[in-house]
N, C-alpha and C positions, 0 to 999 in steps of 0.2 A: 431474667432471674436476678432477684437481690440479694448479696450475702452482707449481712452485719456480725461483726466480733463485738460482743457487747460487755463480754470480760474474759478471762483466763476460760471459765466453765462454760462459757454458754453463746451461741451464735445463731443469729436467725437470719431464715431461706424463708425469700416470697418466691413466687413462681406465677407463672400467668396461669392464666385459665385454662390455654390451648393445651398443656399438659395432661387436663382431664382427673378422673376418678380414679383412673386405673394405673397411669403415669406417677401421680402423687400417691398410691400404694404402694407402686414398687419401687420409689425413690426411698418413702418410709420404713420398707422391709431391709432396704439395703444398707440406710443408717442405723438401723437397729443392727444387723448384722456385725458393722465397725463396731458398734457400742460394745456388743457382746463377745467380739475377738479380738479386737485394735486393728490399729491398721496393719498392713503387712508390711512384713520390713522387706526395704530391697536388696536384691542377692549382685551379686560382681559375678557375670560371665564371662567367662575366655572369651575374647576375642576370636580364638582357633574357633569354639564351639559358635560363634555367629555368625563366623563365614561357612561353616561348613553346612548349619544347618541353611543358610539361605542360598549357595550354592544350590543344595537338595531343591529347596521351593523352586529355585529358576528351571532349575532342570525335567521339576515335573511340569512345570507351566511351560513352559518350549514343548513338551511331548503333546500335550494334551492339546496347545494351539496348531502344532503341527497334523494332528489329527485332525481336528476339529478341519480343518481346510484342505484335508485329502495329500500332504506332504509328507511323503514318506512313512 
């Protein structure tokens, strides 16, 4: 993939071919998407809230490996 910034408005993507018909649709669907909302602006999470939430992931992924292999 190639990106050129060619001024302030306007930038061009090549893409190889491997991508396909279907690939370069949904890249096109999903720039028109930014065009049409902007980008999203990023949000500042607590810290509390990212350990807590990744805590929960470990916790269920220990259960479910623990399952998976007949441990307890």
């Amino acid at each position: 993939m190639v990106v050129e910034k060619l001024d302030k408005k306007k930038i061009t993507v090549s893409f190889s071919g491997a991508v396909g018909k279907k690939g370069l649709n949904d890249i096109k669907e999903y720039i028109e998407f930014l065009e049409a909302n902007g980008v999203p602006k990023k949000k500042l999470i607590p810290k509390s809230v990212i350990k807590k939430l990744s805590d929960e992931i470990n916790k269920a992924a220990s259960a479910r490996f623990k399952k998976a292999k007949g441990i307890a």
